[in-house]
VMD Tcl script that builds the backbone (N, CA, C; Angstrom):
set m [mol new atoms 480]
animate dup $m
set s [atomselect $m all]
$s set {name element resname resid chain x y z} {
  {N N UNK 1 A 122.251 62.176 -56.362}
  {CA C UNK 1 A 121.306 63.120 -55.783}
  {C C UNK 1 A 121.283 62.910 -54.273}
  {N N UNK 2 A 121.454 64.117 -53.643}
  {CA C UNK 2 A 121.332 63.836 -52.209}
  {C C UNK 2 A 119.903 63.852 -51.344}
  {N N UNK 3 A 119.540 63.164 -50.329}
  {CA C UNK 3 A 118.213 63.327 -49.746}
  {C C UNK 3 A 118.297 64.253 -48.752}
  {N N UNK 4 A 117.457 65.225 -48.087}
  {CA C UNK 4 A 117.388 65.090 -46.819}
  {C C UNK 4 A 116.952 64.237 -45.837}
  {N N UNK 5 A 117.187 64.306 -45.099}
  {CA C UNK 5 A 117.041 63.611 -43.293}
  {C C UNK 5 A 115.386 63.425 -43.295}
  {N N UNK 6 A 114.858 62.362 -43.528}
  {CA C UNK 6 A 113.531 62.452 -43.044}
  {C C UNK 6 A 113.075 62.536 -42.078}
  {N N UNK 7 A 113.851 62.471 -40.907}
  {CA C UNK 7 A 113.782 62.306 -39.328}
  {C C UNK 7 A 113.650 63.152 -39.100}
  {N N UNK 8 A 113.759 64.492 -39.832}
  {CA C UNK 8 A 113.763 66.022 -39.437}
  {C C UNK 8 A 112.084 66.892 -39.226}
  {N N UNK 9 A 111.758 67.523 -38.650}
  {CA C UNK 9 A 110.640 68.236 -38.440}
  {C C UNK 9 A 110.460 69.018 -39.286}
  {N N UNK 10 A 109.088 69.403 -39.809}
  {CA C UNK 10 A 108.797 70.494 -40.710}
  {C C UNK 10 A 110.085 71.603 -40.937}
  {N N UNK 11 A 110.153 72.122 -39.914}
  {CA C UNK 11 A 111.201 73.723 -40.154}
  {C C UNK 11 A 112.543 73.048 -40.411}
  {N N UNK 12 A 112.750 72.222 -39.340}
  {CA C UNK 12 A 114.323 71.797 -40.203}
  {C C UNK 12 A 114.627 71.325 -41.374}
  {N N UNK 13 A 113.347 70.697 -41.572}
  {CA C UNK 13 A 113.209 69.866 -42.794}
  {C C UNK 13 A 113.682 70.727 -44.073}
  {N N UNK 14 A 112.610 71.618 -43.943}
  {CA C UNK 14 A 112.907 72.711 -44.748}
  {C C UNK 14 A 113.930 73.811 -44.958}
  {N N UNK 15 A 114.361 73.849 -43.759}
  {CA C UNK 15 A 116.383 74.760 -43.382}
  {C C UNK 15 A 117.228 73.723 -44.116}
  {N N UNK 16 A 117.346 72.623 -43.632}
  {CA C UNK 16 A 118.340 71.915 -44.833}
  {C C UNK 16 A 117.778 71.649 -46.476}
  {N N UNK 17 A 116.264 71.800 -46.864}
  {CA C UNK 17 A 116.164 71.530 -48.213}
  {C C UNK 17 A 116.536 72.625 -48.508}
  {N N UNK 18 A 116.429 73.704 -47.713}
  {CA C UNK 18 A 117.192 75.232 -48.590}
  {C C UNK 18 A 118.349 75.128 -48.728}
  {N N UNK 19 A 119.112 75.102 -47.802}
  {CA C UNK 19 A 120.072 74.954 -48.202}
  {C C UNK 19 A 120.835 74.049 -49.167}
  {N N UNK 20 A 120.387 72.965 -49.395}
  {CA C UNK 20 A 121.175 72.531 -50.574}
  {C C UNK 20 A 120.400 72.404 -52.010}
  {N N UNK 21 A 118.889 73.414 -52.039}
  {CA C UNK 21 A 118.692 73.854 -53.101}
  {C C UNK 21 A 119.599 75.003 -53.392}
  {N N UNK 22 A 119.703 76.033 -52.255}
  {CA C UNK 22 A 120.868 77.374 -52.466}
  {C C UNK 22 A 122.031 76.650 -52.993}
  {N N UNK 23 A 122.112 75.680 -52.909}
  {CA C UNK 23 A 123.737 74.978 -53.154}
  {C C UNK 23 A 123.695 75.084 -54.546}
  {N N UNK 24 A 122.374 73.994 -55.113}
  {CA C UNK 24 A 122.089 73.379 -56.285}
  {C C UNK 24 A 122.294 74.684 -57.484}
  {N N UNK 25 A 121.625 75.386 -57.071}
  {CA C UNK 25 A 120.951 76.545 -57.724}
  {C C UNK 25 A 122.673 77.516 -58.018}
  {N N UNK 26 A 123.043 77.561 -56.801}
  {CA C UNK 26 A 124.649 78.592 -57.440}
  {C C UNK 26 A 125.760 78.018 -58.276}
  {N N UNK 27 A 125.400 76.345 -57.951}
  {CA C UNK 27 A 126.627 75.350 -58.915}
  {C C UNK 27 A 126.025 75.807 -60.021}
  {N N UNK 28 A 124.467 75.433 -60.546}
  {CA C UNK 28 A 124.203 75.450 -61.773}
  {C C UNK 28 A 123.702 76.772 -62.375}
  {N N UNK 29 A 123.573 78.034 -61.693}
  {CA C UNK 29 A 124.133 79.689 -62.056}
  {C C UNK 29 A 122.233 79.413 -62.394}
  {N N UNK 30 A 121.249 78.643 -61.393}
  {CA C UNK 30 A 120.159 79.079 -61.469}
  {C C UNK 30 A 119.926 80.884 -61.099}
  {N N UNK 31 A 118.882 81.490 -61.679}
  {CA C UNK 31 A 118.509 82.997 -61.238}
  {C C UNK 31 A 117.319 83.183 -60.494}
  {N N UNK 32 A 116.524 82.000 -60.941}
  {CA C UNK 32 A 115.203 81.887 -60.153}
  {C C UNK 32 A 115.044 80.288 -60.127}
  {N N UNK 33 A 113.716 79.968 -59.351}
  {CA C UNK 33 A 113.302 78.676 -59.252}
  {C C UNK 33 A 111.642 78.585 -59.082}
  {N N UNK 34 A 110.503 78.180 -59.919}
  {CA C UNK 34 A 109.556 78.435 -59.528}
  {C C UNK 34 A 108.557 76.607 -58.924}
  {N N UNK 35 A 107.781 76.807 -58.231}
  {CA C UNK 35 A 107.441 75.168 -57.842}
  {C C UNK 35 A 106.147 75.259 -57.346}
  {N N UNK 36 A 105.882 74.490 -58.052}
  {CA C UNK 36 A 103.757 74.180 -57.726}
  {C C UNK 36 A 103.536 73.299 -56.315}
  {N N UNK 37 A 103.070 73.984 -55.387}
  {CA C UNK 37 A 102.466 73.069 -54.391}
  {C C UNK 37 A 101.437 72.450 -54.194}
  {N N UNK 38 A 101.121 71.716 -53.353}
  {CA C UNK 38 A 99.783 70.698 -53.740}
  {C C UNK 38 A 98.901 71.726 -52.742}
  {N N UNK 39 A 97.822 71.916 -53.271}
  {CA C UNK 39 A 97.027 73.127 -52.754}
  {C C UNK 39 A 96.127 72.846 -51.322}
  {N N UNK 40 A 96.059 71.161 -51.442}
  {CA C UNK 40 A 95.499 70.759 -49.766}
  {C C UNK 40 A 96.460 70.221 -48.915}
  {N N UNK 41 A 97.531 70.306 -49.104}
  {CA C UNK 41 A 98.797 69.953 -48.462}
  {C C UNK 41 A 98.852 71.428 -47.561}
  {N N UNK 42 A 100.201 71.922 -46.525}
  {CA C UNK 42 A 99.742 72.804 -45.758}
  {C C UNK 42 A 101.607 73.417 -45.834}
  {N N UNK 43 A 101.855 72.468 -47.310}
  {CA C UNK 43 A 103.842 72.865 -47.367}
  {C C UNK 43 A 103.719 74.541 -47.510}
  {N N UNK 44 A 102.954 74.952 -48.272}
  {CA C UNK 44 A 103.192 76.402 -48.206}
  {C C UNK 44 A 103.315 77.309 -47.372}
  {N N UNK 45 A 102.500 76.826 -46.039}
  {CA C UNK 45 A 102.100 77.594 -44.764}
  {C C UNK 45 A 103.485 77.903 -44.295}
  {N N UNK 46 A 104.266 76.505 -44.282}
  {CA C UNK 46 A 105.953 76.631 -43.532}
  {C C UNK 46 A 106.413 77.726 -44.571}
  {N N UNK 47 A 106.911 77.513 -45.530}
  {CA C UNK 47 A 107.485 78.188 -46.452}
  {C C UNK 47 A 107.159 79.699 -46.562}
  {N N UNK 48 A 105.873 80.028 -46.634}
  {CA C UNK 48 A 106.013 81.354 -46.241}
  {C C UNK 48 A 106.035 81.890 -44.768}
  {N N UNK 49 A 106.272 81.137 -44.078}
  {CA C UNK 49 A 106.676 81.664 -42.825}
  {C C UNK 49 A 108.044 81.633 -42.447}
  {N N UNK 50 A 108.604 81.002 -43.187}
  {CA C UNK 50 A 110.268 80.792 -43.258}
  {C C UNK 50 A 110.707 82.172 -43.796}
  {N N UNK 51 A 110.237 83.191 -44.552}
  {CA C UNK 51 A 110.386 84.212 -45.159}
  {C C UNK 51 A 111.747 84.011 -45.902}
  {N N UNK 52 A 111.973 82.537 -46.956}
  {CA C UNK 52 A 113.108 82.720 -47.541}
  {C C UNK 52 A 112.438 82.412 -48.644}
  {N N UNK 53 A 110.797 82.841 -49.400}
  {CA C UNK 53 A 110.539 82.613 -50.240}
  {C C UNK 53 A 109.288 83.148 -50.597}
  {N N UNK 54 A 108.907 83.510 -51.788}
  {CA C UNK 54 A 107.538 84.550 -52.065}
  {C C UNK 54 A 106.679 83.753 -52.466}
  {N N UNK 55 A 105.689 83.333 -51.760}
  {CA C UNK 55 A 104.501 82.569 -51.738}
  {C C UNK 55 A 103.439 83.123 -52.912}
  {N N UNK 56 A 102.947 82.957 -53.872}
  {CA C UNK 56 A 102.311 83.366 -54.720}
  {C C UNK 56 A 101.225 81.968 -55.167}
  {N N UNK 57 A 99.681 82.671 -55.456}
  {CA C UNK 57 A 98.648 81.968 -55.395}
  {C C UNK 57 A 98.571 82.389 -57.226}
  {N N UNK 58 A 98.634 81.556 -58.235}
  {CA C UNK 58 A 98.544 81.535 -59.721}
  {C C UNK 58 A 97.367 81.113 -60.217}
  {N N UNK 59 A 96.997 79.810 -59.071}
  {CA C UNK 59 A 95.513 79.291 -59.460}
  {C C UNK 59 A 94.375 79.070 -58.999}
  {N N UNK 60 A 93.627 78.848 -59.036}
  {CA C UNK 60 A 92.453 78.681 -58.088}
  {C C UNK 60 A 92.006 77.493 -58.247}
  {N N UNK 61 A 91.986 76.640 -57.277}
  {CA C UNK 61 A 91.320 74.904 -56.953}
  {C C UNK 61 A 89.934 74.725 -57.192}
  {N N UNK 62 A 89.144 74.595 -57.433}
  {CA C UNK 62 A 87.450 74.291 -57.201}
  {C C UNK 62 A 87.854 72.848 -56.447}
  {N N UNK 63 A 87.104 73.266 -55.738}
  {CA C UNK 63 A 86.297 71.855 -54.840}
  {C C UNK 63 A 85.489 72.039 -53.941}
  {N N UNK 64 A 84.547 71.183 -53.536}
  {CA C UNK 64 A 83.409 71.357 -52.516}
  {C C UNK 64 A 83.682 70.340 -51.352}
  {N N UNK 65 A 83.104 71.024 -50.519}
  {CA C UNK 65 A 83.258 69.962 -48.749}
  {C C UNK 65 A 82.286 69.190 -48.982}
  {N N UNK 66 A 82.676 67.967 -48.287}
  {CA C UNK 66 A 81.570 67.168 -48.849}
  {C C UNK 66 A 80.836 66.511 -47.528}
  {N N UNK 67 A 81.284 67.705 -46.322}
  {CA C UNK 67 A 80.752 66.867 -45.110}
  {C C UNK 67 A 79.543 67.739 -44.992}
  {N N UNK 68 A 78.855 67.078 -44.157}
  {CA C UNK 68 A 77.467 68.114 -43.856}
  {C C UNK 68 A 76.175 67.009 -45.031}
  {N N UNK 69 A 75.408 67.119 -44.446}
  {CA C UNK 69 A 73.977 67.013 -44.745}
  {C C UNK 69 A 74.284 66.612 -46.230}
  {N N UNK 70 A 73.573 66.186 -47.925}
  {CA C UNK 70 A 73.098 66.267 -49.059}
  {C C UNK 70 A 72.208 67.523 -48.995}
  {N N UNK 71 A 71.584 68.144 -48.241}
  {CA C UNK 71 A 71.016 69.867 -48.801}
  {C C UNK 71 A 71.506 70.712 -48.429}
  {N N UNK 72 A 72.732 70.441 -47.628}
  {CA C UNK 72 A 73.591 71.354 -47.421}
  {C C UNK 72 A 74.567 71.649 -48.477}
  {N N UNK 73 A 74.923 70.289 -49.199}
  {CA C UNK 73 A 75.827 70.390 -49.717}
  {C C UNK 73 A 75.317 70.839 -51.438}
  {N N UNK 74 A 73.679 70.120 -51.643}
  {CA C UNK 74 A 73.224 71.072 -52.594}
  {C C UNK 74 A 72.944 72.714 -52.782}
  {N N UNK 75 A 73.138 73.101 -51.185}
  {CA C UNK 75 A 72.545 74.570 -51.708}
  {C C UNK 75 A 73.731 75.259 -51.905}
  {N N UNK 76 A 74.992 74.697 -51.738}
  {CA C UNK 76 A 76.373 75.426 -51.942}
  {C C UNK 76 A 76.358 75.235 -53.560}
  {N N UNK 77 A 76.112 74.674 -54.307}
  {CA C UNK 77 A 76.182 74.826 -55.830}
  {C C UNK 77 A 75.634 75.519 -56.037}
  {N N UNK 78 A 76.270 76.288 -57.340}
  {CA C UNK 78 A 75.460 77.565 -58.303}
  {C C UNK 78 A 74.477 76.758 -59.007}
  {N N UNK 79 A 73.734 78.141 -59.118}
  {CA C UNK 79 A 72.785 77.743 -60.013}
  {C C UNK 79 A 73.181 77.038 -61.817}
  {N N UNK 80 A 74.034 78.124 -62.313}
  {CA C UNK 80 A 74.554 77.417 -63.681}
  {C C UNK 80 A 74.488 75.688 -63.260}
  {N N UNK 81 A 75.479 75.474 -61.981}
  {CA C UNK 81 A 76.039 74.151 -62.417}
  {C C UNK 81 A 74.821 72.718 -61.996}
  {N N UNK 82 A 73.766 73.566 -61.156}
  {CA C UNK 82 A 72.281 72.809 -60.960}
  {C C UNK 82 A 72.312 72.334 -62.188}
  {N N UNK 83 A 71.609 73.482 -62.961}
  {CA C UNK 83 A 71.323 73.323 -64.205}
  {C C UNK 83 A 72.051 72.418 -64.803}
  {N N UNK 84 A 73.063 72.454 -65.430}
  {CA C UNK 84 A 74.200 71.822 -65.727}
  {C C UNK 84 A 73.816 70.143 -65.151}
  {N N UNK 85 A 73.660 69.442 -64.009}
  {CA C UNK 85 A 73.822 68.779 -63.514}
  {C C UNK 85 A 72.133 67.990 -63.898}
  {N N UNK 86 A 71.312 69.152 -63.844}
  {CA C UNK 86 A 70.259 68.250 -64.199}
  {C C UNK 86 A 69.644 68.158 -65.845}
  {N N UNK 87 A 70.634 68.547 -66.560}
  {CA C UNK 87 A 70.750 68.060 -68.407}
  {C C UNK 87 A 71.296 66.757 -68.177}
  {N N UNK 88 A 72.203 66.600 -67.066}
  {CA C UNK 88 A 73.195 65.296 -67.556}
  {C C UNK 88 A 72.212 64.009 -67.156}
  {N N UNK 89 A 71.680 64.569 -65.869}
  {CA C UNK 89 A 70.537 63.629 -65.352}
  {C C UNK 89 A 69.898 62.974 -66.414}
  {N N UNK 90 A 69.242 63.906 -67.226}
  {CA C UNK 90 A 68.285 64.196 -68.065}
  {C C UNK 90 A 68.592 62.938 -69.431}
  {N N UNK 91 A 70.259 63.391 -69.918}
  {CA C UNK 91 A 70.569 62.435 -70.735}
  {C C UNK 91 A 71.297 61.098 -70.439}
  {N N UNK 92 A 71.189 60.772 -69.032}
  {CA C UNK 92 A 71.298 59.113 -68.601}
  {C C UNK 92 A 72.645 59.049 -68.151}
  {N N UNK 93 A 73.802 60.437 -67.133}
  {CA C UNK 93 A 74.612 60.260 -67.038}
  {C C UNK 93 A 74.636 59.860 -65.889}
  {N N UNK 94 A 75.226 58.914 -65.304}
  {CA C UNK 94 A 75.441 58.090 -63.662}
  {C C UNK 94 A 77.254 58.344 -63.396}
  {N N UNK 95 A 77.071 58.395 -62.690}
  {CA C UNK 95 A 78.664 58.803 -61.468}
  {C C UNK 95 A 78.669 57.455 -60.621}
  {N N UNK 96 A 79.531 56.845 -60.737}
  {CA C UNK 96 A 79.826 55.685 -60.021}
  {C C UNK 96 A 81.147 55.717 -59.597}
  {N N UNK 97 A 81.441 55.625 -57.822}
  {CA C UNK 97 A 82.499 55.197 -57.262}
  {C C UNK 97 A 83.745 54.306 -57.758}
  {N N UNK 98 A 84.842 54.102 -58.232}
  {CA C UNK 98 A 85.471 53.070 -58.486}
  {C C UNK 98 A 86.415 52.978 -58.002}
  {N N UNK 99 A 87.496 51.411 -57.782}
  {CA C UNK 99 A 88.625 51.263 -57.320}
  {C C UNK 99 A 89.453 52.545 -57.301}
  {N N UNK 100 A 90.521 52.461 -56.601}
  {CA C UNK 100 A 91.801 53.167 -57.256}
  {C C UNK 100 A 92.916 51.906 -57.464}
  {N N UNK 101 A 92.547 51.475 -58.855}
  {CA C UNK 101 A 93.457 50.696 -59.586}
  {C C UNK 101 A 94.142 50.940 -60.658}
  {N N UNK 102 A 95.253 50.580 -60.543}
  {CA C UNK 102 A 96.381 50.802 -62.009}
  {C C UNK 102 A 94.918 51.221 -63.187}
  {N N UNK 103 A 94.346 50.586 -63.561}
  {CA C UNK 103 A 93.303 50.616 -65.006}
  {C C UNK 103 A 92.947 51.705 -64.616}
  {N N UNK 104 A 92.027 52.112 -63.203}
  {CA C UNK 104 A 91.361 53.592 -63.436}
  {C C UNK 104 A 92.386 55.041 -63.375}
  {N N UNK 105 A 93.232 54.831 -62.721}
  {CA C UNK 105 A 94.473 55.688 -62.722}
  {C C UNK 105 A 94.546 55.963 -64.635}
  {N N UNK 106 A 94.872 54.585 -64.880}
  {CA C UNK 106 A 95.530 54.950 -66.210}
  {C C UNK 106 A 94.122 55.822 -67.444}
  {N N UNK 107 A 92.703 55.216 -66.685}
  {CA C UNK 107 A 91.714 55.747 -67.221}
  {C C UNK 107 A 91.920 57.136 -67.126}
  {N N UNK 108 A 91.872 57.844 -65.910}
  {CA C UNK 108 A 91.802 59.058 -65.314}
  {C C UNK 108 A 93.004 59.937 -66.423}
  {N N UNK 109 A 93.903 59.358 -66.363}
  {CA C UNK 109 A 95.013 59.990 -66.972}
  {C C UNK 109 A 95.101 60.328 -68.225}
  {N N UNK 110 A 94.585 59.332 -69.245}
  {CA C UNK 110 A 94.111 59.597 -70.703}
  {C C UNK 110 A 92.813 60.699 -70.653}
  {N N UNK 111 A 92.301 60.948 -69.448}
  {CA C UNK 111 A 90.885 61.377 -70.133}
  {C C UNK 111 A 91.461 63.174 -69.700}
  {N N UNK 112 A 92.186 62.829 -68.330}
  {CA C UNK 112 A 92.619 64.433 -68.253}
  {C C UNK 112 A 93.968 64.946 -69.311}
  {N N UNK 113 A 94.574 63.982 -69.864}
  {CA C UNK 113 A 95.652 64.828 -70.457}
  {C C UNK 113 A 95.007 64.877 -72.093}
  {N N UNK 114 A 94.079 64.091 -72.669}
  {CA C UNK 114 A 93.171 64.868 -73.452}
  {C C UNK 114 A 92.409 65.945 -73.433}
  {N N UNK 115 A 91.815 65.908 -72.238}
  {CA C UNK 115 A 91.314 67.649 -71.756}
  {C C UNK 115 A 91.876 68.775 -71.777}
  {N N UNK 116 A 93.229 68.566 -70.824}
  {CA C UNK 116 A 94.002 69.636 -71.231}
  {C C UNK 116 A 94.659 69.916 -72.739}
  {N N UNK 117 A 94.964 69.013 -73.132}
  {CA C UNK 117 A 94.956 68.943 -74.631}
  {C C UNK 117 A 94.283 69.752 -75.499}
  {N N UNK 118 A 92.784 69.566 -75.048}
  {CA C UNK 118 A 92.153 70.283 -75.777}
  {C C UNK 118 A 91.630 71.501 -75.553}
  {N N UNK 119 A 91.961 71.548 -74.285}
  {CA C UNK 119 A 91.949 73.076 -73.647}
  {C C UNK 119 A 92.669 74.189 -74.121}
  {N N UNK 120 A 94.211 73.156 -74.095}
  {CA C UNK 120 A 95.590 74.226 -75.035}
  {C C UNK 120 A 96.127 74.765 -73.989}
  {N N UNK 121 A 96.262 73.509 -72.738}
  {CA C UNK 121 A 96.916 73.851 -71.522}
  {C C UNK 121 A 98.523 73.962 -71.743}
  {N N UNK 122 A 99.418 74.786 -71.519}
  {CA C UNK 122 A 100.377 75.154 -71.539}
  {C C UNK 122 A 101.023 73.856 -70.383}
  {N N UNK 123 A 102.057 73.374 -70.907}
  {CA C UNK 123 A 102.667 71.839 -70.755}
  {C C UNK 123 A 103.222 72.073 -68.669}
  {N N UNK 124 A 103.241 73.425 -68.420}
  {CA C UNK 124 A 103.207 73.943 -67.146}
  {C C UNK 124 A 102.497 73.576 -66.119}
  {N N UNK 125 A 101.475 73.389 -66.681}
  {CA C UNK 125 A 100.062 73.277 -65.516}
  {C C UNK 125 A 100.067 71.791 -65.545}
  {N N UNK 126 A 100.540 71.162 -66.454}
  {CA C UNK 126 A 100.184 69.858 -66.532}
  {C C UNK 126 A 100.652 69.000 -65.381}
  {N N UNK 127 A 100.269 67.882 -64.705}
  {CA C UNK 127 A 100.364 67.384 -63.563}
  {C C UNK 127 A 101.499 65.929 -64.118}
  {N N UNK 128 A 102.244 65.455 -63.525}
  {CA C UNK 128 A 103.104 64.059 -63.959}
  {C C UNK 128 A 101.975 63.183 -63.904}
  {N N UNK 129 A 102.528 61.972 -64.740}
  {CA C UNK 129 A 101.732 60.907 -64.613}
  {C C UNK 129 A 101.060 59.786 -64.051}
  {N N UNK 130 A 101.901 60.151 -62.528}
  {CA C UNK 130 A 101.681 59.652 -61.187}
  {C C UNK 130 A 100.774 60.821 -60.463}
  {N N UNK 131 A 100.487 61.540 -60.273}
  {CA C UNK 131 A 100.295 63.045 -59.687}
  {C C UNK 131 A 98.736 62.142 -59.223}
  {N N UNK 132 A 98.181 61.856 -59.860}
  {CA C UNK 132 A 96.929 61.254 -58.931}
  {C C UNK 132 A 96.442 59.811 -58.327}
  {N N UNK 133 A 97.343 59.083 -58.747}
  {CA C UNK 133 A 98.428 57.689 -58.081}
  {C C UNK 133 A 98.398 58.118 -56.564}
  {N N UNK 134 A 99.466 59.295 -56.642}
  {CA C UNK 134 A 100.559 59.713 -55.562}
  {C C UNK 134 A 99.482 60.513 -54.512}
  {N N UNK 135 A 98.333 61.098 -54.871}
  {CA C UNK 135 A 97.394 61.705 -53.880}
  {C C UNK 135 A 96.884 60.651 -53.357}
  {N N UNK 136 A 96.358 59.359 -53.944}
  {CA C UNK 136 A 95.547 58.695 -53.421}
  {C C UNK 136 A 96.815 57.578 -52.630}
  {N N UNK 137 A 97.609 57.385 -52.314}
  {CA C UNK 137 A 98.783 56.738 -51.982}
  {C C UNK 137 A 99.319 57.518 -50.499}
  {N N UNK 138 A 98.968 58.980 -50.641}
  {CA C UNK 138 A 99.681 59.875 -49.301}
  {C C UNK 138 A 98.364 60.368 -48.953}
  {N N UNK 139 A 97.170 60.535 -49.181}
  {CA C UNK 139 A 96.125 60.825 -48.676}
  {C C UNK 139 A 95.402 59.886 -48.084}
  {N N UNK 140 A 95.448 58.959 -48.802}
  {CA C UNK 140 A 93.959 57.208 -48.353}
  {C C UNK 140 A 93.018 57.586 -48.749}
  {N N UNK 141 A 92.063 56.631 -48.801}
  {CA C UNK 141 A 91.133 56.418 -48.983}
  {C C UNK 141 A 89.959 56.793 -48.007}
  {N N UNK 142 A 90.428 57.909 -47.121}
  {CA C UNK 142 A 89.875 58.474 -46.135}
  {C C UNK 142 A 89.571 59.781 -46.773}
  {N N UNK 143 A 90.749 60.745 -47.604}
  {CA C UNK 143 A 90.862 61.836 -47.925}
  {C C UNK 143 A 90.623 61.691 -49.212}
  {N N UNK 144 A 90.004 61.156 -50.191}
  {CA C UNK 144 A 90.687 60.624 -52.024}
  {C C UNK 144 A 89.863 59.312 -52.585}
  {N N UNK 145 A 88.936 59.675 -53.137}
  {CA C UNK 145 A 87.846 59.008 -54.124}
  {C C UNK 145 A 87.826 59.397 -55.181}
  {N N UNK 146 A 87.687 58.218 -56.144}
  {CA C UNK 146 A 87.892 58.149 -57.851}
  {C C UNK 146 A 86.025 57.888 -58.361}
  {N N UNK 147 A 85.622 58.570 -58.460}
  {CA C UNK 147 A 84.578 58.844 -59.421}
  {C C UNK 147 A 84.941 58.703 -61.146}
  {N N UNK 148 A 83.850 58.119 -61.441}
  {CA C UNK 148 A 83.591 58.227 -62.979}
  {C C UNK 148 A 82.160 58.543 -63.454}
  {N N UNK 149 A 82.623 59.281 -64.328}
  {CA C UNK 149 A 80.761 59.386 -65.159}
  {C C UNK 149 A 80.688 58.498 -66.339}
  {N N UNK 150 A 79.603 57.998 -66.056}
  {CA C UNK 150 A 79.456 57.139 -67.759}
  {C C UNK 150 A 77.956 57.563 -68.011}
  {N N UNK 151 A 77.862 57.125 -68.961}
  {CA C UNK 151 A 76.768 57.701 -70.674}
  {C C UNK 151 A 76.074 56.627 -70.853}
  {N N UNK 152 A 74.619 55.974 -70.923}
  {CA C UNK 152 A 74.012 54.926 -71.013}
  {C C UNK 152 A 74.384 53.684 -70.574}
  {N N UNK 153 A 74.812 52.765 -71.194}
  {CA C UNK 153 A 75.371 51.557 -70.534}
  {C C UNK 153 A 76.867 51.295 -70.649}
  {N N UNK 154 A 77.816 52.439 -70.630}
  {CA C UNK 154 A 78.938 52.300 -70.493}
  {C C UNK 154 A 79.373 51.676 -69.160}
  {N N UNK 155 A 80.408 51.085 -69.343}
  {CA C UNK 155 A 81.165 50.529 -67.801}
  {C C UNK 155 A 82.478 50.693 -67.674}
  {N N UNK 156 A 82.667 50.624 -65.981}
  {CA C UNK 156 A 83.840 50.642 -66.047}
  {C C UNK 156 A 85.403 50.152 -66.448}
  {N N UNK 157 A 86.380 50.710 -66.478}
  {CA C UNK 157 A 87.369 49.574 -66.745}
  {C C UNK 157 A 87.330 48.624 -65.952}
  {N N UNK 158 A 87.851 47.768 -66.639}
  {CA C UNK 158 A 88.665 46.303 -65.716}
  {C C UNK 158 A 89.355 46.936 -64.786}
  {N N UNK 159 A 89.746 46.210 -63.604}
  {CA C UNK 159 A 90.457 45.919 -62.665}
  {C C UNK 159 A 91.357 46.094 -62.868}
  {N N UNK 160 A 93.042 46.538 -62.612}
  {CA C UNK 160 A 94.459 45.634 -63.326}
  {C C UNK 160 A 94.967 45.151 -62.037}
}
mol reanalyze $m
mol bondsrecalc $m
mol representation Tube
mol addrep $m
């Protein structure tokens, strides 16, 4: 497998990954190619400005800013999810900060690929098994906090 040049700048970067995806793609009689970008990353911005590729939005992210004030940041929630938020209160659920360690990674990972599981997420959407490893690894701990909710006196995992 060949790399590109990491030394290269955004646009070039991306002029030579085309090109030897165009390469990849005519050896192996690809017709199309489709590829999920990371939605707070800013790779798409180049790419559709390169105009050698059709930028298309499939999903929609939820997330909230989390800078500004606590009543700032409460009055941006809907009402449903108030509600919502103060049942859980109600039945003794606590949100606690934790490492980003091998154990909670591997926590995180069982609990979302059961979700989607049970959602009947089409194996597409599904994220690799590093995919939130790899955010908190290229983002820091500046951009990327691991929350957990637990239920009465549950705790967290161990450490690994």
């Amino acid at each position: 497998m060949l790399c590109c040049d990491p030394t290269l700048d955004g646009e070039a970067l991306l002029a030579e990954f085309t090109g030897r995806l165009l390469e990849h793609c005519r050896n192996e009689a690809y017709a199309s190619e489709f590829a999920s970008l990371h939605p707070f990353l800013d790779g798409w911005r180049v790419l559709e400005r390169s105009g050698l590729v059709a930028v298309e939005q499939r999903k929609e992210v939820v997330y909230m800013d989390l800078t500004g004030d606590e009543a700032g940041r409460w009055k941006a929630v809907r009402k449903g999810h108030k509600s919502s938020i103060g049942r859980a209160r109600k039945s003794g659920v606590r949100i606690e900060r934790v490492a980003p360690t091998g154990a909670n990674f591997d926590e995180l990972n069982r609990l979302y690929y059961h979700t989607m599981e049970r959602n009947g997420a089409r194996a597409r959407w599904l994220f690799p098994k590093d995919y939130f490893a790899n955010c908190h690894a290229a983002l820091k701990e500046d951009r990327v906090s691991l929350f957990f909710a637990y239920v009465g006196e549950a705790t967290p995992p161990r450490a690994s």
